[in-house]
Backbone as JSON, one array per atom type, in Angstrom:
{
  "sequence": "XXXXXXXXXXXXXXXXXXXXXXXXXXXXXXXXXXXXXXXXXXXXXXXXXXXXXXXXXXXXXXXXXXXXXXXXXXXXXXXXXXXXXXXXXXXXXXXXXXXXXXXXXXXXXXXXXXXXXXXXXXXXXXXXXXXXXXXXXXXXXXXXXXXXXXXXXXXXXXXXXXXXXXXXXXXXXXXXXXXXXXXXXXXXXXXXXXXXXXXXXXXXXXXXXXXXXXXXXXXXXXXXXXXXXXXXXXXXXXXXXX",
  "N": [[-15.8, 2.53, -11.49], [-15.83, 0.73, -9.5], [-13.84, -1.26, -10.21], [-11.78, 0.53, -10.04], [-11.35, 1.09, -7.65], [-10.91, -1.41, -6.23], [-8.66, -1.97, -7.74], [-6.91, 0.06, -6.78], [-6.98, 0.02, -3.52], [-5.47, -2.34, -3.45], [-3.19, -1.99, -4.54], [-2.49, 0.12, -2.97], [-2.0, -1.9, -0.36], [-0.05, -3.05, -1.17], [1.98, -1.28, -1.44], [1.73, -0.02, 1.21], [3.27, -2.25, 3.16], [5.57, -2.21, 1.51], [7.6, 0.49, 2.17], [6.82, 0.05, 4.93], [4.89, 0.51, 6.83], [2.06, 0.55, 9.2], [-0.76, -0.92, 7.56], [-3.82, -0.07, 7.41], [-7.37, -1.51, 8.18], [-8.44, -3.12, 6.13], [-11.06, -3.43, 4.49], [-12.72, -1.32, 6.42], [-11.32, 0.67, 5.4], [-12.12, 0.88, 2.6], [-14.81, 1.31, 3.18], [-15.02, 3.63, 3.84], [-13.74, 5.3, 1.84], [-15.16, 4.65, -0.28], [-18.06, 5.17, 0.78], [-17.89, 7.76, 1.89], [-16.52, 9.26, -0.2], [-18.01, 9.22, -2.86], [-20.51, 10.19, -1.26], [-19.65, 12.4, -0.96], [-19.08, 13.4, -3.41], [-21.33, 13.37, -4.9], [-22.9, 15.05, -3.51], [-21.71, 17.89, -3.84], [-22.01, 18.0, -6.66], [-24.79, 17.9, -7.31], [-24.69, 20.62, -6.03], [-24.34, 22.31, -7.44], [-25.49, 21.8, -9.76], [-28.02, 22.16, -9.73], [-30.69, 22.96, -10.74], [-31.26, 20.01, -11.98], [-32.03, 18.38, -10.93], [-35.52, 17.47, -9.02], [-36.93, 16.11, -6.61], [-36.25, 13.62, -4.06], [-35.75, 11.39, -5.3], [-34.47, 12.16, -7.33], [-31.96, 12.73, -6.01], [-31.25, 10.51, -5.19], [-30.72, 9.08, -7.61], [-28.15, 7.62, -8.46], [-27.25, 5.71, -10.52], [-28.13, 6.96, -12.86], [-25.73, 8.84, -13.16], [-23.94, 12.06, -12.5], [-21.86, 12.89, -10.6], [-18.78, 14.69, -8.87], [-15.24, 15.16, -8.94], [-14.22, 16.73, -7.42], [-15.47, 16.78, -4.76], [-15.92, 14.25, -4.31], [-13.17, 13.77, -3.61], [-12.72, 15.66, -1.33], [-14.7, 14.72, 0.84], [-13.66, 12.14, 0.74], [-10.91, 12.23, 2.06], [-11.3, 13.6, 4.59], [-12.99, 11.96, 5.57], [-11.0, 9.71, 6.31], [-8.75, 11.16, 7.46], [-10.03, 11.44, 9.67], [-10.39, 9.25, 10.78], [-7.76, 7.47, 10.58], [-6.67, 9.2, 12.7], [-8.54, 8.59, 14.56], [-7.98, 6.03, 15.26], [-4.7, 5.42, 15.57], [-2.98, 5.87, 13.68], [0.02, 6.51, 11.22], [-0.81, 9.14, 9.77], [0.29, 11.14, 7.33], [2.21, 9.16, 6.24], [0.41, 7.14, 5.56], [-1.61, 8.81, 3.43], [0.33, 9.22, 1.76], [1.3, 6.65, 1.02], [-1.4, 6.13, -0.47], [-1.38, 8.5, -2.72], [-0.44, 6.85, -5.26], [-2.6, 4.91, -5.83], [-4.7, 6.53, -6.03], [-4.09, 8.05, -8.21], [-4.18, 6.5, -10.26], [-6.88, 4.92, -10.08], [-8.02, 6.82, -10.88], [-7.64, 7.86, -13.53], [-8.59, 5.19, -14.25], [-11.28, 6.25, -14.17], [-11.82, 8.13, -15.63], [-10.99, 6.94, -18.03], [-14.31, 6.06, -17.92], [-15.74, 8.12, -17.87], [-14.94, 9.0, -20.57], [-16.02, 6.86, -22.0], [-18.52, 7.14, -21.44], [-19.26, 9.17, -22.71], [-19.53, 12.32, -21.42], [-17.61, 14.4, -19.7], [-16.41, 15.82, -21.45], [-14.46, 17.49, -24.53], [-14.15, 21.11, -26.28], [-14.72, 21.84, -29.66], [-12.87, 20.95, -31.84], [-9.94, 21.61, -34.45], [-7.52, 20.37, -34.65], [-7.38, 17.44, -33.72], [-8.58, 14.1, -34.87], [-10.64, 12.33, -33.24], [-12.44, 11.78, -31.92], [-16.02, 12.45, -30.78], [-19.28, 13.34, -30.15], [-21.94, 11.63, -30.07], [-24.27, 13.12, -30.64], [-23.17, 14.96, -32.21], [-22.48, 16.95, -35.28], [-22.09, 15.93, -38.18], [-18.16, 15.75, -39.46], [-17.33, 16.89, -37.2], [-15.46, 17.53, -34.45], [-14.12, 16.59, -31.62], [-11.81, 17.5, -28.66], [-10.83, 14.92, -26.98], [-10.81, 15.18, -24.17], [-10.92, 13.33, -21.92], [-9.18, 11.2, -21.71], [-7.27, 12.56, -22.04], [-6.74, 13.61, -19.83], [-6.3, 11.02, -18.52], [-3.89, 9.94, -19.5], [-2.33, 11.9, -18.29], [-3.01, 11.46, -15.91], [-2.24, 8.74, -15.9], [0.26, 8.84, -15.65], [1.35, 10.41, -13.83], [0.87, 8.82, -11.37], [2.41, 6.77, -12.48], [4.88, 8.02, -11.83], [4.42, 8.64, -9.08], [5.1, 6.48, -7.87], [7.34, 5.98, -7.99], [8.94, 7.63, -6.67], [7.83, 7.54, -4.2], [8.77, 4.96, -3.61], [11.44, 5.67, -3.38], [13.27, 5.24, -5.98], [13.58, 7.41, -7.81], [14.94, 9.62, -6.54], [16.48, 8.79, -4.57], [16.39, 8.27, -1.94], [13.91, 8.45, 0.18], [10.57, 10.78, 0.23], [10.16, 13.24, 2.97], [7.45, 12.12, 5.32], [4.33, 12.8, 3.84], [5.02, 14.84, 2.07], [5.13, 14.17, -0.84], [2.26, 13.68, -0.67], [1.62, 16.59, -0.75], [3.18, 17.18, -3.46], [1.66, 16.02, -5.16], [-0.76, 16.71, -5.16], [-0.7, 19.24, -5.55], [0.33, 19.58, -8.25], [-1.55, 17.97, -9.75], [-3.59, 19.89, -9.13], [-2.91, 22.29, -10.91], [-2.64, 20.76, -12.96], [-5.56, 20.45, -13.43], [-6.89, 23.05, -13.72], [-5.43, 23.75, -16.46], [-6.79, 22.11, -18.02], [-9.19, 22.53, -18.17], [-10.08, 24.93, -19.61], [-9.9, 23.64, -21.87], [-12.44, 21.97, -21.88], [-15.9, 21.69, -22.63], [-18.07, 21.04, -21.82], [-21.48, 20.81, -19.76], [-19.68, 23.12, -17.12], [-21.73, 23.57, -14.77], [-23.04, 26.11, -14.24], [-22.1, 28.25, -13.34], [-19.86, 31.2, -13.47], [-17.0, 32.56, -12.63], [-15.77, 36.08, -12.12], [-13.37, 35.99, -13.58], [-14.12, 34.43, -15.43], [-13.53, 31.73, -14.57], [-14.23, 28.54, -14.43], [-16.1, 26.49, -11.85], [-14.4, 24.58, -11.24], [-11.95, 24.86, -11.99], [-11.53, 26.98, -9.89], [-11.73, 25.54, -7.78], [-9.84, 24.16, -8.32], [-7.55, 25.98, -7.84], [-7.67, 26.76, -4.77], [-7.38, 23.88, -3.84], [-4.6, 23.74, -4.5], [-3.56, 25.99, -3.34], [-3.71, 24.55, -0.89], [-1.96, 22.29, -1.16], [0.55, 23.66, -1.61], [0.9, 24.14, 1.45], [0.37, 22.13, 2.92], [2.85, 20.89, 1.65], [4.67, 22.72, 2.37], [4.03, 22.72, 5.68], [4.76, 19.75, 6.2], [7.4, 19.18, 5.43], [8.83, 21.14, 7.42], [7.68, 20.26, 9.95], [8.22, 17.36, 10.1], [11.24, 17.44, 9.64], [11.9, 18.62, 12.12], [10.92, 16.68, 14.03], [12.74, 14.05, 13.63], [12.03, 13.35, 11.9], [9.73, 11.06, 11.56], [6.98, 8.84, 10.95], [4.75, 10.54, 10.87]],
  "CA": [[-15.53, 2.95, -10.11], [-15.29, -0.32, -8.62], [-12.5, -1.29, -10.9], [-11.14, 1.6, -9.78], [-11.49, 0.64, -5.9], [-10.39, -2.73, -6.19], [-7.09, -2.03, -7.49], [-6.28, 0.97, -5.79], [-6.66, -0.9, -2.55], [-4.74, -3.88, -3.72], [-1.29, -1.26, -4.76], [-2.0, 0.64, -0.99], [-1.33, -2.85, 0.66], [1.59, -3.34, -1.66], [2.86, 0.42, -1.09], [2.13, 0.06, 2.86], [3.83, -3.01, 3.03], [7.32, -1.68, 0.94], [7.38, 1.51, 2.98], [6.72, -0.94, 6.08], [4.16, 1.65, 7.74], [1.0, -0.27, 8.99], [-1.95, -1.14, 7.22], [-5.42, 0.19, 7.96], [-8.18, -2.48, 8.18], [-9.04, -2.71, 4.5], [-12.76, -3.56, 4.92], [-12.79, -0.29, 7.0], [-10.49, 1.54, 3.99], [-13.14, 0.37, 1.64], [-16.0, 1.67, 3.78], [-14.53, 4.85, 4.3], [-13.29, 5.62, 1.08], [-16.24, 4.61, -1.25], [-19.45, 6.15, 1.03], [-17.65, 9.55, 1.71], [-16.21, 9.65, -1.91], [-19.86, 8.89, -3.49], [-21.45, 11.14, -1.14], [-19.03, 13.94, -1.66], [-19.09, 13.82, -5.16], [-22.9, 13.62, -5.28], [-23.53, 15.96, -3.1], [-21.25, 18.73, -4.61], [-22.84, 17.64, -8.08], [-26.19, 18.78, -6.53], [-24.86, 22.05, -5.57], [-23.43, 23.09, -9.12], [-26.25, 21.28, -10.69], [-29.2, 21.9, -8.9], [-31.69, 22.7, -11.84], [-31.28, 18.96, -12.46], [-33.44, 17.52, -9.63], [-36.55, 17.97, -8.72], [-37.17, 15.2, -5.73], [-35.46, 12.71, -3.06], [-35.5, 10.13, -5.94], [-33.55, 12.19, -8.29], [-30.94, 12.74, -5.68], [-30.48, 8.99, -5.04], [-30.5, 8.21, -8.89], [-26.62, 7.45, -9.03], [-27.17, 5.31, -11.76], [-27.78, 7.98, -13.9], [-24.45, 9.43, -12.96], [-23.82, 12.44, -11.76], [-20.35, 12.96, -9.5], [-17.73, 15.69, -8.92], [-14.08, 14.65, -8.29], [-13.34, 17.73, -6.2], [-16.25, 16.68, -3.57], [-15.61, 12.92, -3.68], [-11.81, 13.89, -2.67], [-12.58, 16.1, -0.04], [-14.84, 13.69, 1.44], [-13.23, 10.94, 1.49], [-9.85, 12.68, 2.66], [-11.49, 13.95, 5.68], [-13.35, 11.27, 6.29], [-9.72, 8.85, 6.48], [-8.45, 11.54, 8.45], [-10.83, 11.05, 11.22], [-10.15, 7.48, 10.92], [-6.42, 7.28, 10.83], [-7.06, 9.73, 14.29], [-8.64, 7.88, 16.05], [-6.75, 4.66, 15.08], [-3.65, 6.21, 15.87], [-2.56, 5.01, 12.36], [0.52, 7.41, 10.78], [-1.25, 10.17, 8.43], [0.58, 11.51, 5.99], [2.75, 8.5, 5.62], [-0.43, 6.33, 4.79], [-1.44, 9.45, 2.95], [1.73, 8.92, 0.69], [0.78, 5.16, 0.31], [-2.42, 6.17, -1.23], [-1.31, 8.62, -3.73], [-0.45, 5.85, -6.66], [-3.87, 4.16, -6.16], [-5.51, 7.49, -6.37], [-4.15, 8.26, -9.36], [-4.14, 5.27, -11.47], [-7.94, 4.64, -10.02], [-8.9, 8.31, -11.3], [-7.12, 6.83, -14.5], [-9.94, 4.66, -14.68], [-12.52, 6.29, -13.95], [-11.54, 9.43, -16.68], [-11.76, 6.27, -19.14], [-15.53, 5.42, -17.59], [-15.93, 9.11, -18.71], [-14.84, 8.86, -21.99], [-17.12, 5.94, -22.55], [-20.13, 7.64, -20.98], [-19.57, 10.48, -23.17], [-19.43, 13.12, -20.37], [-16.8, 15.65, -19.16], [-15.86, 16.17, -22.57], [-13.97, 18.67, -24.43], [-14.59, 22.01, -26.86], [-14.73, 21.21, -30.81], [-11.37, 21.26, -32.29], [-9.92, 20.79, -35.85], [-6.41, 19.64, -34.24], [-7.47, 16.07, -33.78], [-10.42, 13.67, -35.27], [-10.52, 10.98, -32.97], [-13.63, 11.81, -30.49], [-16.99, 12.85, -31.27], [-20.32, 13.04, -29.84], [-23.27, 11.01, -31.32], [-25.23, 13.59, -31.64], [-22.5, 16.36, -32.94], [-22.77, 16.87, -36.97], [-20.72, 15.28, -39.2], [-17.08, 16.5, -39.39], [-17.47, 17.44, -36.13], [-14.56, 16.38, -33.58], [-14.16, 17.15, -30.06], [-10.81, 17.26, -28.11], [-11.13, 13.97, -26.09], [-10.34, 15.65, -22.32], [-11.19, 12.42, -20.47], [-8.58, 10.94, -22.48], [-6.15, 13.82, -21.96], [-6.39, 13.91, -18.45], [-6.49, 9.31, -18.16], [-2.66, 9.68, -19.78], [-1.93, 12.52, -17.08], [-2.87, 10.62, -14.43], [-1.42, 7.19, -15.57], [2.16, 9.53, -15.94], [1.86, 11.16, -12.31], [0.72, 7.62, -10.6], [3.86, 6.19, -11.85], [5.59, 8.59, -10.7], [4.6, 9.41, -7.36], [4.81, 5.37, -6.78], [8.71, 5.62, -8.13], [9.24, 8.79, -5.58], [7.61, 7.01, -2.74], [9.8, 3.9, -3.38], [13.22, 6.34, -3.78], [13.51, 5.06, -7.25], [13.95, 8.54, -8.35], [15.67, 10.76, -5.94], [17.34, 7.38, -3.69], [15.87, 7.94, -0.36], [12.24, 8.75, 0.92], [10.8, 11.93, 0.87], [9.28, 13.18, 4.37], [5.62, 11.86, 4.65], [2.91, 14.12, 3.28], [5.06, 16.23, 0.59], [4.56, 13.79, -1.64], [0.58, 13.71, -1.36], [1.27, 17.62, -1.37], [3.46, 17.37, -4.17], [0.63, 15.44, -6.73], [-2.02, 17.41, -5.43], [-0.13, 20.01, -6.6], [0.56, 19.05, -9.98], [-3.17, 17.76, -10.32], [-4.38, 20.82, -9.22], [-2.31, 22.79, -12.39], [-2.99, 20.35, -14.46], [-6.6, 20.22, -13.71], [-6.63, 24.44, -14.12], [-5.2, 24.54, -17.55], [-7.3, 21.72, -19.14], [-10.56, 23.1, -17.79], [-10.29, 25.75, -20.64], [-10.44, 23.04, -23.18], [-13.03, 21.3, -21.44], [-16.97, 22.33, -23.09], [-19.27, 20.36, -20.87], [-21.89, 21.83, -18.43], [-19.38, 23.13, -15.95], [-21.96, 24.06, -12.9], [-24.02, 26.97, -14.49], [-21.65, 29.86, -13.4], [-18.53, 30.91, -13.63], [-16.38, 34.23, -11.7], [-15.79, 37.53, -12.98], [-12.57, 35.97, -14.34], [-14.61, 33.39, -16.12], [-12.94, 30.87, -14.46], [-15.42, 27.56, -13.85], [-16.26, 26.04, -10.44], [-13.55, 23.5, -10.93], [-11.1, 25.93, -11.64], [-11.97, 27.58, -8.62], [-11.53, 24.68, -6.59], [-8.42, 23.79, -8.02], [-6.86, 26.82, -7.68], [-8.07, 26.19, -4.23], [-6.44, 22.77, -3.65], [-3.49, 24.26, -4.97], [-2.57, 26.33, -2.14], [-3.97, 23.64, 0.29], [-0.88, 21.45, -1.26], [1.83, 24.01, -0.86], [0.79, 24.38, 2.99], [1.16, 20.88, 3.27], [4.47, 20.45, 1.18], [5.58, 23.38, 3.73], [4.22, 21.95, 6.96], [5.5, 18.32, 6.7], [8.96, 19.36, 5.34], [9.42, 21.79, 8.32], [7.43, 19.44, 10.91], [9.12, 16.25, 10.15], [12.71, 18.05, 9.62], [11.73, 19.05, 13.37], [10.8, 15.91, 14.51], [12.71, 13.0, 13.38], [11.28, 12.52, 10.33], [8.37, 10.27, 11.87], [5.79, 8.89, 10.12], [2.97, 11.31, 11.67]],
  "C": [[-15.13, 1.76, -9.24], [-14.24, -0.97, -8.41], [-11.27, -0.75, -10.52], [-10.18, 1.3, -8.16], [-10.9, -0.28, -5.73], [-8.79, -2.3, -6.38], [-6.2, -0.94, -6.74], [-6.07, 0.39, -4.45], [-5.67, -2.17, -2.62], [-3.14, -3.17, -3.6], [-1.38, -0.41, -3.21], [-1.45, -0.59, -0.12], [-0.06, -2.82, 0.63], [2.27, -1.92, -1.05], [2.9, 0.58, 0.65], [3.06, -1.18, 3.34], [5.44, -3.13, 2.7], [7.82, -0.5, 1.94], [7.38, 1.05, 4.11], [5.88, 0.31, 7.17], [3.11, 0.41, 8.1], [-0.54, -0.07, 8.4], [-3.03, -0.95, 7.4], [-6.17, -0.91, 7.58], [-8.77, -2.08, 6.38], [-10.54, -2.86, 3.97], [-13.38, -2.26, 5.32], [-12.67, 0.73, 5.91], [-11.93, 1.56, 3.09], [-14.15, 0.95, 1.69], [-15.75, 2.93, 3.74], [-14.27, 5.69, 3.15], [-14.56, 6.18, -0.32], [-17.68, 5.59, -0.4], [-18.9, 7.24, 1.11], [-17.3, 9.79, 0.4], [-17.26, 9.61, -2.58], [-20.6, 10.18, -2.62], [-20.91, 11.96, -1.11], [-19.01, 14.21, -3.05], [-20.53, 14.32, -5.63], [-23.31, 14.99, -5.1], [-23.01, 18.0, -3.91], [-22.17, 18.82, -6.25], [-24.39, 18.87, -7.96], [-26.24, 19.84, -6.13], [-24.72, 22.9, -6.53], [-24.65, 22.44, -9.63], [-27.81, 21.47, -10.09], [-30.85, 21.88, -9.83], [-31.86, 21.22, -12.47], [-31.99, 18.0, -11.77], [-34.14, 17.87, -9.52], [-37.32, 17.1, -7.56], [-36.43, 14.25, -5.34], [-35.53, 12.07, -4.23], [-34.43, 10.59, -6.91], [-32.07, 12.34, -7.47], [-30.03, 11.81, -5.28], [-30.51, 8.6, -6.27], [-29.14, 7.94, -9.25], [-26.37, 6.64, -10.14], [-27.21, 5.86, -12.74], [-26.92, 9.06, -14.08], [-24.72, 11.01, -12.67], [-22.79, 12.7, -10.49], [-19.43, 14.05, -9.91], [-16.4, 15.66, -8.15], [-13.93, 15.11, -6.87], [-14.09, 17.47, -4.93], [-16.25, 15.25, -3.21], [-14.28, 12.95, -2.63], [-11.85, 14.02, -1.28], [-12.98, 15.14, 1.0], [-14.53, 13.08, 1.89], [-11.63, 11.0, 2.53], [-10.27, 12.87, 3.88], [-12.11, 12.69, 6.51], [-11.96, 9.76, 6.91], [-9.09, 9.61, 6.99], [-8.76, 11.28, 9.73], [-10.45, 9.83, 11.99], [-9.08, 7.03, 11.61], [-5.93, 8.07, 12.34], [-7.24, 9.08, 14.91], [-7.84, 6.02, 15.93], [-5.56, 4.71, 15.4], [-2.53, 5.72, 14.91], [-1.57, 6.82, 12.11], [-0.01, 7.98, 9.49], [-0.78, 10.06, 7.51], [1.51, 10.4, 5.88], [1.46, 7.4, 4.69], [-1.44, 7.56, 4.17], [-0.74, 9.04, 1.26], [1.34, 7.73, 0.17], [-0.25, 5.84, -0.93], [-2.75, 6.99, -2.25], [-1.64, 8.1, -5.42], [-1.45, 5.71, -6.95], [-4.93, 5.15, -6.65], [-5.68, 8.05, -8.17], [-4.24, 7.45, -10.98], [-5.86, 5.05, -11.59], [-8.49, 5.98, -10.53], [-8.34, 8.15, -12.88], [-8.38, 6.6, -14.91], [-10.88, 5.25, -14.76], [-12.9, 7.53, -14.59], [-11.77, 8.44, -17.74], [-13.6, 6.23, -19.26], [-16.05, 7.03, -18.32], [-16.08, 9.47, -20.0], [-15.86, 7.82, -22.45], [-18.62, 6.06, -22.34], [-20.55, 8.62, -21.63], [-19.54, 12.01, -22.45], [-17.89, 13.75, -20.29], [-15.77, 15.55, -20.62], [-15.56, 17.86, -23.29], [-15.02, 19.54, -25.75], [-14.05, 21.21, -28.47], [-13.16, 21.69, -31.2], [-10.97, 20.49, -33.99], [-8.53, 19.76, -35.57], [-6.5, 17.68, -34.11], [-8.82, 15.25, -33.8], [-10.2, 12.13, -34.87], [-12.01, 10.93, -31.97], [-15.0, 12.88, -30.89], [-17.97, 12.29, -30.41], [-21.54, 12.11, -30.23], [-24.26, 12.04, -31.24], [-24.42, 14.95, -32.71], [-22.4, 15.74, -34.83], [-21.87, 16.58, -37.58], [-19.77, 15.84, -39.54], [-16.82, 16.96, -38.13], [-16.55, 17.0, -34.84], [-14.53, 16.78, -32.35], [-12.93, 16.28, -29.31], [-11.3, 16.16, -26.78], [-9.91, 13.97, -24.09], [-10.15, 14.73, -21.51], [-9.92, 11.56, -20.9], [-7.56, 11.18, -22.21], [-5.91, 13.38, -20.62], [-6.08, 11.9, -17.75], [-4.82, 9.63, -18.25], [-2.06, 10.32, -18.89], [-1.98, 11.68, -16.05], [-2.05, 9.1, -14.27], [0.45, 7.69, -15.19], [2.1, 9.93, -14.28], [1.53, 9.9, -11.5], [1.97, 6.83, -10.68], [5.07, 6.63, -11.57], [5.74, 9.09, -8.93], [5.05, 8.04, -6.97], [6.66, 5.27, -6.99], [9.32, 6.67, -6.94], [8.84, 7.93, -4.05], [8.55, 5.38, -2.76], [10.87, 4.11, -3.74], [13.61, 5.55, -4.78], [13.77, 6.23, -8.21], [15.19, 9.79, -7.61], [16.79, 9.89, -4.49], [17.14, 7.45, -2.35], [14.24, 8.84, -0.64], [11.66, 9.88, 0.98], [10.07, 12.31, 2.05], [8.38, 13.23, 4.26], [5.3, 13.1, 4.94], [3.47, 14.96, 2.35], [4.97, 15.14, -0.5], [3.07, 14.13, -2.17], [0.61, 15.5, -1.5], [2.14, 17.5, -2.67], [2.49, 16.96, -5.46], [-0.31, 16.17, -6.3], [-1.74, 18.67, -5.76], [-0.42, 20.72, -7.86], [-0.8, 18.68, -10.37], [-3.68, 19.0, -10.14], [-4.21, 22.31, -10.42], [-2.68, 22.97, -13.55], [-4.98, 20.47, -14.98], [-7.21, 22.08, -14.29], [-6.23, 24.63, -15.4], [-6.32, 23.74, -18.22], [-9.06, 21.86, -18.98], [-10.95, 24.18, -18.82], [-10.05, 24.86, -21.98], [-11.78, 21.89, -23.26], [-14.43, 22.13, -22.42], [-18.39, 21.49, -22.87], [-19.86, 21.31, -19.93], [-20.87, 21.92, -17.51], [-19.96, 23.45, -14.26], [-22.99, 25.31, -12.98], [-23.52, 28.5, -14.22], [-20.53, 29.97, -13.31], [-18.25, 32.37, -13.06], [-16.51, 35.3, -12.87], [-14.6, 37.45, -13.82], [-12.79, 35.05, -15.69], [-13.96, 32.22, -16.68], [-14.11, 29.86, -13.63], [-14.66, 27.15, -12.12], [-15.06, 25.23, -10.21], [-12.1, 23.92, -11.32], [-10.88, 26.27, -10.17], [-11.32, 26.37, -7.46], [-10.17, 23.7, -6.64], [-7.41, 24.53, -7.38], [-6.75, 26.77, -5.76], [-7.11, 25.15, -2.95], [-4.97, 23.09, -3.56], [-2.56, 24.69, -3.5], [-2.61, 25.64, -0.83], [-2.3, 22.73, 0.06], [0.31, 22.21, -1.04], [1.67, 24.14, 0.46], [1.31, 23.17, 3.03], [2.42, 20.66, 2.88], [5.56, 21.16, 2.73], [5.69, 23.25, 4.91], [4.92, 20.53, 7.02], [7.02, 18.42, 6.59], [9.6, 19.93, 6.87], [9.11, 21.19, 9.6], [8.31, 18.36, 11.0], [10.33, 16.51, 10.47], [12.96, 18.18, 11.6], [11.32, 17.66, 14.44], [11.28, 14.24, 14.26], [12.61, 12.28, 12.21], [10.35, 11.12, 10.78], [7.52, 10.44, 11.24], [4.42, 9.61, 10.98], [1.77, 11.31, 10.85]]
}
């Protein structure tokens, strides 16, 4: 996670910097990013997981892991909304910056997965590269964290070739970018949730589609709103970084 933090912040300078938008206090970024992302993740964790505590100490044990993407996101999104508000810093263009870092640092931190053993997939004969220590000999398991690390390294360097018109030769209007990957993450995270075979949360709909389903599906239409408000806002205004 830190790993994670570090360089993601390091490619937002670079990406606010090329783009020539300005810079949020990165000390601030830092602050803002990591406590709401930690305590959105936790706390979500704790709502899908709740048979897993039993006192204030188990809910501060973050060392013994414990986190849920979809509640670190929100978190920390809202909470760098607030921010970039009252700073009177441009949104969705520094938004757009922070795509890449997002996805390269979620990259990482799908490896930290894989090495923790956690959000792993259903047994499969298709490929014998990933296994449990305690699953029985012969026993392989589709390596999800894995799956989804190569996804994210593929859509990070793409959103950072889109936001530096290396693909399409000019700019596209801030914020459809960050709706366009949350998008595409929210898709991708929807199909590979059915090869996933980790506790998902303890319940699942009447379509017996998990929580993180649910909350992609979710996301999903949160990102076409945005694709459709900034296209038709900006178009309407200039194309300003708002």
């Amino acid at each position: 996670m830190l790993l994670a933090l570090l360089l993601g912040i390091w490619l937002f300078k670079i990406n606010c910097r090329k783009t020539g938008i300005t810079c949020p206090d990165l000390v601030d970024l830092m602050l803002i990013l990591s406590i709401c992302g930690i305590a959105g993740a936790r706390i979500l964790y704790i709502v899908l997981f709740p048979h897993q505590f039993s006192s204030f100490a188990d809910y501060a044990a973050l060392h013994e892991g414990g986190l849920v993407f979809f509640g670190g996101f929100a978190a920390a999104a809202v909470g760098l909304l607030i921010y970039l508000r009252r700073k009177k810093l441009p949104v969705a263009a520094t938004f757009d910056c922070l795509i890449p870092p997002l996805a390269f640092g979620h990259a990482i931190g799908r490896l930290g997965c894989l090495l923790n053993n956690c959000c792993y997939g259903a047994a499969t004969d298709m490929i014998s590269i990933y296994r449990l220590p305690e699953d029985p000999p012969g026993c392989y398991r589709h390596p999800t964290q894995l799956y989804e690390s190569i996804f994210l390294v593929a859509a990070g360097a793409v959103s950072n070739l889109l936001l530096h018109k290396k693909i399409t030769g000019q700019r596209l209007r801030p914020g459809i970018l960050s709706g366009l990957y949350l998008a595409a993450y929210s898709l991708w995270r929807f199909l590979i949730e059915f090869w996933r075979d980790d506790d998902r949360g303890g319940f699942y709909t009447a379509m017996h589609l998990s929580p993180s389903q649910l909350g992609a599906t979710v996301l999903m239409a949160i990102a076409c709103l945005v694709v459709v408000y900034c296209y038709n806002y900006n178009a309407g205004s200039g194309d300003k970084n708002k």
